[in-house]
C-alpha positions as CSV (number, residue, x, y, z in Angstrom):
1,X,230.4,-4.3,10.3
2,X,227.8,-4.4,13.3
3,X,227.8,-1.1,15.7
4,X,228.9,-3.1,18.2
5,X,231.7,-5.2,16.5
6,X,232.9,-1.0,15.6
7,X,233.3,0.0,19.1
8,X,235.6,-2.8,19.6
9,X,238.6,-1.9,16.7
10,X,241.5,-1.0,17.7
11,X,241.7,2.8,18.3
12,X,244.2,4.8,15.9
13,X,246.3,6.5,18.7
14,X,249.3,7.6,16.2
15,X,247.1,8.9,13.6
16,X,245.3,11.2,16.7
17,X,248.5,12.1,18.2
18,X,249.6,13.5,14.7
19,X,246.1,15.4,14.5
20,X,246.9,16.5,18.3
21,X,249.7,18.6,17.1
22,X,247.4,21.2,15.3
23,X,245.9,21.9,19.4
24,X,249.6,21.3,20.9
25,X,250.9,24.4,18.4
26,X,247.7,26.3,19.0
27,X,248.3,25.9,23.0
28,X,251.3,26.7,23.1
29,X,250.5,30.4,21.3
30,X,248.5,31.2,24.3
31,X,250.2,30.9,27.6
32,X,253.2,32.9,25.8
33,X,250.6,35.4,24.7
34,X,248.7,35.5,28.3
35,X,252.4,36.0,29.9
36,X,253.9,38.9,28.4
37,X,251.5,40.7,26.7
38,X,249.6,42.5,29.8
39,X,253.3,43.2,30.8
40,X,253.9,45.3,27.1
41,X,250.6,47.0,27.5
42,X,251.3,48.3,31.5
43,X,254.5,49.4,30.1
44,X,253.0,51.9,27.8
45,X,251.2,53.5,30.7
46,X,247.7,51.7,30.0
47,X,245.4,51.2,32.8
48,X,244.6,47.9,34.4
49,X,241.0,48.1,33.1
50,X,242.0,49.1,29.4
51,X,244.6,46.1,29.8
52,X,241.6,44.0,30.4
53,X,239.6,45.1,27.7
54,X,242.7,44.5,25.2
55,X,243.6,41.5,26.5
56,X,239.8,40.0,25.9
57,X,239.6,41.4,22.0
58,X,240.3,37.6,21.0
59,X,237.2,36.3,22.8
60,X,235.1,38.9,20.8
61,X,236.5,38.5,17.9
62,X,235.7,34.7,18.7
63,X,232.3,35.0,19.0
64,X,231.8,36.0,15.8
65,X,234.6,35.1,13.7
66,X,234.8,31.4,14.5
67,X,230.9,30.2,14.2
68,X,231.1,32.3,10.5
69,X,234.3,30.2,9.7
70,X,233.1,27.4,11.3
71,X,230.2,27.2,8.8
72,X,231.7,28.1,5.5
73,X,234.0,25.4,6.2
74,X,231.4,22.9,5.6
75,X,230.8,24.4,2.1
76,X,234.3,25.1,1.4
77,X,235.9,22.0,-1.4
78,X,239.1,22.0,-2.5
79,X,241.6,19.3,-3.6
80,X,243.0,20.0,-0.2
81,X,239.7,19.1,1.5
82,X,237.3,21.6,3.6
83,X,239.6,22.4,6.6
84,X,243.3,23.1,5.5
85,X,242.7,25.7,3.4
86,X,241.6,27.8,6.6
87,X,244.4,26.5,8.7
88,X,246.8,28.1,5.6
89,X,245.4,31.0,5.5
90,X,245.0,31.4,9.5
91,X,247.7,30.3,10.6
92,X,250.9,32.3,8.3
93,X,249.0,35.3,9.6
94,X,248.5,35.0,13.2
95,X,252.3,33.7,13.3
96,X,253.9,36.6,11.6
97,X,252.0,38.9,13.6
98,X,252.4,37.1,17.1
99,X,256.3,38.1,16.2
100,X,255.7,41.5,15.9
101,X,253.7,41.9,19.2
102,X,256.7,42.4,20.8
103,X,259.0,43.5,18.2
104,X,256.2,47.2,18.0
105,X,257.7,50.3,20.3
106,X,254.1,52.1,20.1
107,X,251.1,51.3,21.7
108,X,248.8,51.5,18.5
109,X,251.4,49.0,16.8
110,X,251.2,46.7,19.4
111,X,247.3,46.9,19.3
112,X,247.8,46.1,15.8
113,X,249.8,43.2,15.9
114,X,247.5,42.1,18.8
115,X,244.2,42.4,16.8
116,X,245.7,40.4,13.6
117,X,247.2,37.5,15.8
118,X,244.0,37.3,17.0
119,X,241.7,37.2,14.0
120,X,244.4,35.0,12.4
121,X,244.3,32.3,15.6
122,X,239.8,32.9,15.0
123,X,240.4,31.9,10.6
124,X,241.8,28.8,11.5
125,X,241.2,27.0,15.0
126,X,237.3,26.2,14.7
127,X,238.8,24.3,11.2
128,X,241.5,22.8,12.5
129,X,238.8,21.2,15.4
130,X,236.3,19.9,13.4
131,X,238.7,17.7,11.8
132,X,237.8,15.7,14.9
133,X,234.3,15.5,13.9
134,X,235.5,14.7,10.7
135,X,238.2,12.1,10.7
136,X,236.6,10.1,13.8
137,X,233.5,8.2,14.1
138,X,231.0,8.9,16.7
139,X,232.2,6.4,19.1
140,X,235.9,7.2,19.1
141,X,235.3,11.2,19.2
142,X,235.6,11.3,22.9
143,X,239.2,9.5,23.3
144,X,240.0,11.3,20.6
145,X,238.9,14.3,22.3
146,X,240.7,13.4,24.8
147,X,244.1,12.8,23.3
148,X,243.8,16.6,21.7
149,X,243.4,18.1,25.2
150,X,246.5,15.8,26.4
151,X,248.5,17.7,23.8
152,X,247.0,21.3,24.2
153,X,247.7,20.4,27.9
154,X,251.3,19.3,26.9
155,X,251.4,22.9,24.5
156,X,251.3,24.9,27.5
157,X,253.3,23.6,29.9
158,X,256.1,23.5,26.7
159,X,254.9,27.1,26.8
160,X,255.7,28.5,30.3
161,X,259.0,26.5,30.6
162,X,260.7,27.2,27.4
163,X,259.3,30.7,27.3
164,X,260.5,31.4,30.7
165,X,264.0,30.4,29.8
166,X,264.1,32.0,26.1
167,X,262.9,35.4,27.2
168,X,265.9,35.8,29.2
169,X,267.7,36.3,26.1
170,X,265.5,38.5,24.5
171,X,261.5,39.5,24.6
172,X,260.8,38.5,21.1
173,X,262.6,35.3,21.7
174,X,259.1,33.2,23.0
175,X,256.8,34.3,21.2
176,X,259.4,33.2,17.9
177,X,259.2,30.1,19.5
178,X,255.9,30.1,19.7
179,X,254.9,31.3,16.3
180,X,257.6,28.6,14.7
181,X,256.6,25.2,16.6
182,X,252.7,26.3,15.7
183,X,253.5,26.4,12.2
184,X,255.4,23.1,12.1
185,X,252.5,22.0,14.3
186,X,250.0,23.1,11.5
187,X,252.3,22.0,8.5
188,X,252.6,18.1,10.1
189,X,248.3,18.2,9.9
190,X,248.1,19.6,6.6
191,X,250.5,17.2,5.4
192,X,250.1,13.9,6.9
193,X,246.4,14.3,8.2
194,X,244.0,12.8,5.3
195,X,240.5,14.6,5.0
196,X,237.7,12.1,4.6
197,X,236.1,12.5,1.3
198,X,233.5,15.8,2.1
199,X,229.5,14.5,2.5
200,X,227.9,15.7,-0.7
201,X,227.5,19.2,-1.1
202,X,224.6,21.0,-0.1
203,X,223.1,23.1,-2.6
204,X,223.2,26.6,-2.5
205,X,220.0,27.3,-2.1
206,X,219.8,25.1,0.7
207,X,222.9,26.1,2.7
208,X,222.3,27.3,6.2
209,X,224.3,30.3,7.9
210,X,225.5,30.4,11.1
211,X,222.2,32.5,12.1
212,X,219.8,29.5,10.1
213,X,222.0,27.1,12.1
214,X,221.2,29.1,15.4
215,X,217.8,29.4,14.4
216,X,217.3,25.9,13.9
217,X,218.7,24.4,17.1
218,X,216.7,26.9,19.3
219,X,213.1,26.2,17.1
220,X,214.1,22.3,16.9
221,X,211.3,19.8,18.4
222,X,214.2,18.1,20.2
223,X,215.8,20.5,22.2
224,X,218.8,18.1,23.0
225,X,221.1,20.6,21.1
226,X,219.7,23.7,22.6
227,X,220.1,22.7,25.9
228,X,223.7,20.9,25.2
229,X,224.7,24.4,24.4
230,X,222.9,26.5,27.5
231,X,224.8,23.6,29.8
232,X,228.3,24.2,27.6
233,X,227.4,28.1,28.3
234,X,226.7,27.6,31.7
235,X,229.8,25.3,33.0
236,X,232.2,28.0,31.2
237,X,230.7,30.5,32.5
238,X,231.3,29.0,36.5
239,X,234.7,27.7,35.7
240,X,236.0,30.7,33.6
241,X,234.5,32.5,36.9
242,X,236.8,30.7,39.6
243,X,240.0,30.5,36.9
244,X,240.3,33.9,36.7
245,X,239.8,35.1,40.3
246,X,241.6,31.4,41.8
247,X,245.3,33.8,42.5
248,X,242.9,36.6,43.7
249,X,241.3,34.8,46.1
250,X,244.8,33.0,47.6
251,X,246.9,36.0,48.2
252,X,243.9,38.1,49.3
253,X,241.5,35.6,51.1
254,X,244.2,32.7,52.0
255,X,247.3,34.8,52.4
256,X,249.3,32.8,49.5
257,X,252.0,35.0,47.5
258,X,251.5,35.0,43.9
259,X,254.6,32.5,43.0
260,X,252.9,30.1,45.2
261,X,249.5,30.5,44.0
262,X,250.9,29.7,40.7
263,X,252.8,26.7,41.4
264,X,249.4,25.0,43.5
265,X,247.5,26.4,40.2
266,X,249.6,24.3,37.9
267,X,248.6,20.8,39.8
268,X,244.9,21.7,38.6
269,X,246.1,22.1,35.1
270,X,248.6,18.9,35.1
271,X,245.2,16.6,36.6
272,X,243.6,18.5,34.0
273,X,245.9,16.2,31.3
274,X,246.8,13.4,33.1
275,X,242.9,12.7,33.3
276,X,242.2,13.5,29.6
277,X,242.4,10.7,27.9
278,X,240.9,8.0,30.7
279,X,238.0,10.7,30.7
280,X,237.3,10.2,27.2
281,X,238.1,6.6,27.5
282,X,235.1,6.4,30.1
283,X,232.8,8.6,28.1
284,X,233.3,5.5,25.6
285,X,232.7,2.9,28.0
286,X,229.6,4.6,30.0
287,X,228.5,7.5,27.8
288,X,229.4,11.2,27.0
289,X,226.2,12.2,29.5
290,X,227.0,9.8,32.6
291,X,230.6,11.2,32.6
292,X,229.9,14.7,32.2
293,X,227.2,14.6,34.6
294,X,229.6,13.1,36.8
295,X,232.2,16.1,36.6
296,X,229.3,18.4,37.1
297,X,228.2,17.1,40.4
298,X,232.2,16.4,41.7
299,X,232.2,20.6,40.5
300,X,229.3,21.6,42.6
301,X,231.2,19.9,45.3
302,X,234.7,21.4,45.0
303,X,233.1,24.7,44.6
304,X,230.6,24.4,47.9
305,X,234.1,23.4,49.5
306,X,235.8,26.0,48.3
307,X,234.2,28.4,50.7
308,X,234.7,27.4,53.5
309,X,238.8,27.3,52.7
310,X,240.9,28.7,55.4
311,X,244.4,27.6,54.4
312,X,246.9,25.9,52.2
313,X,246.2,22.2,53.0
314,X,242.3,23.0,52.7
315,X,242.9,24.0,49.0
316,X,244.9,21.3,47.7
317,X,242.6,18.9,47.1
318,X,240.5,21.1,46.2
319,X,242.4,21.5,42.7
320,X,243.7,18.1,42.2
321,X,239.7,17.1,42.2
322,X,238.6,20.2,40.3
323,X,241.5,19.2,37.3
324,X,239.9,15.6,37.5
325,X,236.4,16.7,37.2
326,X,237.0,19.3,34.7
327,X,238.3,17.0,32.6
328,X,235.1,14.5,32.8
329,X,233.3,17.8,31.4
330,X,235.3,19.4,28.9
331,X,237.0,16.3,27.1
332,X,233.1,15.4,26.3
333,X,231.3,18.8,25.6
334,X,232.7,19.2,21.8
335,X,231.7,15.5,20.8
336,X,228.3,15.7,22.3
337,X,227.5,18.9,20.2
338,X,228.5,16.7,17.3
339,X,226.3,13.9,18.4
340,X,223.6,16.4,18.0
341,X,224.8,18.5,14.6
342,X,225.3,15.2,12.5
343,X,228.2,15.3,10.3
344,X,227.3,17.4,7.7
345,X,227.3,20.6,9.8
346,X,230.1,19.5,12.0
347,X,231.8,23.0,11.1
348,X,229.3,25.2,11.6
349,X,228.1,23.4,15.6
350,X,232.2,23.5,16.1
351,X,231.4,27.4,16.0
352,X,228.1,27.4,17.7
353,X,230.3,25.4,21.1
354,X,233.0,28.3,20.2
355,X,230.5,31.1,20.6
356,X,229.1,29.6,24.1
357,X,232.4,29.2,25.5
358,X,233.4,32.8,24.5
359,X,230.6,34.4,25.3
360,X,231.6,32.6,29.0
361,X,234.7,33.6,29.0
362,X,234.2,36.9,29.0
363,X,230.9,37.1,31.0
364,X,232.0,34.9,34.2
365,X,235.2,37.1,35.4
366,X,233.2,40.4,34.4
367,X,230.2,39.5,37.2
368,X,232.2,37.6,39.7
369,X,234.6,40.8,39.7
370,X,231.3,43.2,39.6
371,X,230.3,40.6,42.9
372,X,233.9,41.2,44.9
373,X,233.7,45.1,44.6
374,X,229.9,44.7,45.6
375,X,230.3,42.5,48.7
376,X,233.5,44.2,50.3
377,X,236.1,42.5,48.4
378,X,234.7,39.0,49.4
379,X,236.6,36.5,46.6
380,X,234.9,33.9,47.8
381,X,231.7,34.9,46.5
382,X,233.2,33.3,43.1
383,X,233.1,29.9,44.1
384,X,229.1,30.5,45.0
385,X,228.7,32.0,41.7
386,X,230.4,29.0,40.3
387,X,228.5,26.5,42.1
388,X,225.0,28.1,41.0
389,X,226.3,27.5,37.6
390,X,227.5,24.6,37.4
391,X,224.4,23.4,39.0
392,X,222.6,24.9,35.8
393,X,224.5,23.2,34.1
394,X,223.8,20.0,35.5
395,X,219.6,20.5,35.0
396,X,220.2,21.4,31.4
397,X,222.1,18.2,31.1
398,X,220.0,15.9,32.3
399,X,217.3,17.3,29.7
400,X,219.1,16.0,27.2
401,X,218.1,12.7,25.7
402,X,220.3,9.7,26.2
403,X,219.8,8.7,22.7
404,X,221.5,12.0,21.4
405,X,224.3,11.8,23.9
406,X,225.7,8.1,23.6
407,X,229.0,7.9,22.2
C-alpha cells in the first residue's frame, strides 16, 4: 500500500478510545490529588513555601524517573509486550498509596504516601504513552494524540465533579474513586490493547541509555530533535508560567474572587478538549509544524493581550482562544518527537518530552513568582514572561525541518 493510499484508511477511533482510558484514569488521579492534598499538608501546620515544595516532588521525581523508565521500556520483552509490564507494576502502587494519602494522621506518613503515589504514577505513565508511538503509524499519531487529550480532558473534569460530591461523605472517599476507576482504566489497556510485535532487539552492547540518547540528539548533524525539545521546553515553560499565576492575577490584578476565577478558568480547560481532536485532525491534514506554529503565534497574541486586561469581559476571550491554541501545540508536541526518535526508541524520546515538560513545570511558576515579589507584586509581568517564551519557542520551531515534522 502506497503512503498516500495509507493516509486515506479509515482511522481506528474505538481501538484509540479504548487506549484513551489509560490517560482518562491517569487524569483523573491528578486534579483529586491537586485539590486536597495542599489542604492535608496546611492542616499540619506546614508553611505555604514547604507546601510548595511537597506539592512539586512528582515533577522531580519526573525528571528523572520517567526518561530511565522510558528507555528500559524499549528493551523490556515479555509475552505481555514492552509496556504493560510497567503499567502493572506502576500502577497497583501509586493506587494503594493515593488511598492512604488521606487515610495518614502524621505529617511524615502523609509525605510517605505522597512520595510512593508519586514514583508509582513516574513507573508507569511514560509506558503507558508510548503505546501511542507504538500502536499508531506516523500519520495517524496526531488524531490519536488528540483523542488521548480528549479523554485526560474528560479524566478531570470526572475528577472535580464527582470528587467534589464524594468528599462530602468522607475525605478518603475521592481519592478511592480515584485510585479504583485508574485501575479499571489500566486493566481495560492491558487487556484489550494489543502490543505490536517489538522491532528486533537491540543488542546489549549496542543499547543506548537515557544519557547516550541525550547525548545523541544534542551532538546529532540534524538538530531537528534538539530543537523540537528546546521549543517543547520553552512553550511549557510560558504556559506552565501563566497557569499557575492565572487566579493570582484575577483576584489581585482584576478584582475576581477565587470561585469565579475558577469557574472562567474551566472554559480554558473545556476549549482545551473540545479542540483536541480537530487539532490533531489538522495536524494530519496540514502538518504537525504548520499547526503548532500556528498555536504558537495565536499564544504570543493572547499573552501580549493579556496585559493590557482591565476587566472580566477583557479576559474572556482571552481563555476561550488560549484553550484553542494550546491545543494546536500540545496535541502535536509528543508525535513530533516521535517523528524524530524513529520507532525503535519511542520509549526512551517519550521520556526525553517528559523531562522538558517537567523541568518546565517547575521552572516557569518559580521565576514568574521570583518576577511578582521583584516588580511590586505586578502579576502581569507573567503574561510578558510568557510571551518571551513562547516566542522562543516559535524560532526553535521553525528550525526544524519540514521533512522531520510531517505527519
Amino acid at each position: 500500500m502506497s503512503n498516500q493510499a495509507s493516509t486515506k484508511e479509515r482511522f481506528p477511533y474505538g481501538r484509540t478510545f479504548l487506549l484513551a482510558f489509560g490517560f482518562f484514569g491517569i487524569s483523573l488521579i491528578w486534579p483529586i490529588f491537586n485539590n486536597y492534598v495542599p489542604i492535608f499538608l496546611k492542616g499540619f501546620g506546614l508553611s505555604a513555601t514547604l507546601v510548595g515544595f511537597v506539592m512539586t516532588w512528582d515533577n522531580y521525581l519526573n525528571m528523572f524517573v520517567q526518561p530511565i523508565v522510558g528507555e528500559r521500556s524499549d528493551h523490556t520483552r515479555t509475552r505481555l509486550g514492552r509496556r504493560k509490564p510497567w503499567m502493572l507494576a506502576g500502577a497497583p502502587l501509586a493506587a494503594v498509596f493515593f488511598v492512604f494519602i488521606p487515610a495518614m494522621r502524621s505529617v511524615a506518613a502523609v509525605m510517605f504516601a505522597i512520595l510512593l503515589t508519586n514514583f508509582g504514577m513516574a513507573l508507569f505513565r511514560a509506558p503507558t504513552v508510548a503505546l501511542l508511538g507504538d500502536v499508531f503509524p506516523p500519520h495517524q499519531r496526531s488524531t490519536a494524540n488528540g483523542v488521548i487529550n480528549f479523554m485526560g480532558g474528560v479524566g478531570a473534569i470526572v475528577a472535580f465533579l464527582v470528587g467534589g460530591i464524594l468528599y462530602k461523605l468522607g475525605r478518603i472517599t475521592p481519592f478511592a474513586f480515584g485510585a479504583v476507576m485508574m485501575l479499571i482504566s489500566i486493566t481495560l489497556v492491558v487487556l484489550f490493547v494489543r502490543e505490536p510485535e517489538a522491532p528486533e532487539e537491540i543488542p546489549t552492547e549496542e543499547r543506548m541509555s537515557f544519557l547516550d540518547n541525550l547525548r545523541e540528539v544534542i551532538q546529532a548533524s540534524d538538530r531537528s530533535g534538539l530543537y523540537i525539545l528546546l521549543a517543547i521546553l520553552c512553550w511549557f515553560i510560558g504556559y506552565n508560567a501563566v497557569e499557575t499565576w492565572l487566579s493570582s492575577f484575577g483576584k489581585f490584578t482584576l478584582g475576581i474572587d477565587e470561585g469565579r476565577m475558577s469557574i472562567l478558568t474551566s472554559g480554558l480547560a473545556l476549549m482545551f478538549v473540545i479542540f483536541a481532536i480537530p487539532s490533531g485532525l489538522l495536524a494530519t491534514r496540514f502538518g504537525r509544524r504548520k499547526v503548532i506554529l500556528v498555536g504558537i503565534g495565536g499564544l504570543v497574541l493572547m499573552f501580549l493581550y493579556g496585559m493590557v486586561v482591565q476587566n472580566e469581559a477583557m479576559l474572556i476571550p482571552l481563555l476561550v482562544l488560549a484553550g484553542v491554541f494550546w491545543a494546536l501545540i500540545n496535541v502535536n508536541s509528543l508525535p513530533m518527537v516521535y517523528d524524530v526518535g524513529g520507532d525503535r526508541r519511542i520509549g526512551a524520546f517519550t521520556g526525553l518530552y517528559y523531562l522538558a515538560s517537567n523541568i518546565a513545570a517547575v521552572a516557569g511558576p518559580q521565576v514568574v513568582g521570583f518576577l511578582i515579589d521583584a516588580s511590586g507584586e505586578n502579576y502581569r509581568t507573567m503574561w510578558l514572561f510568557g510571551a518571551i517564551f513562547m516566542v522562543l519557542a516559535g524560532v526553535l520551531m521553525l528550525r526544524v525541518h519540514e521533512a522531520e515534522a510531517k505527519a
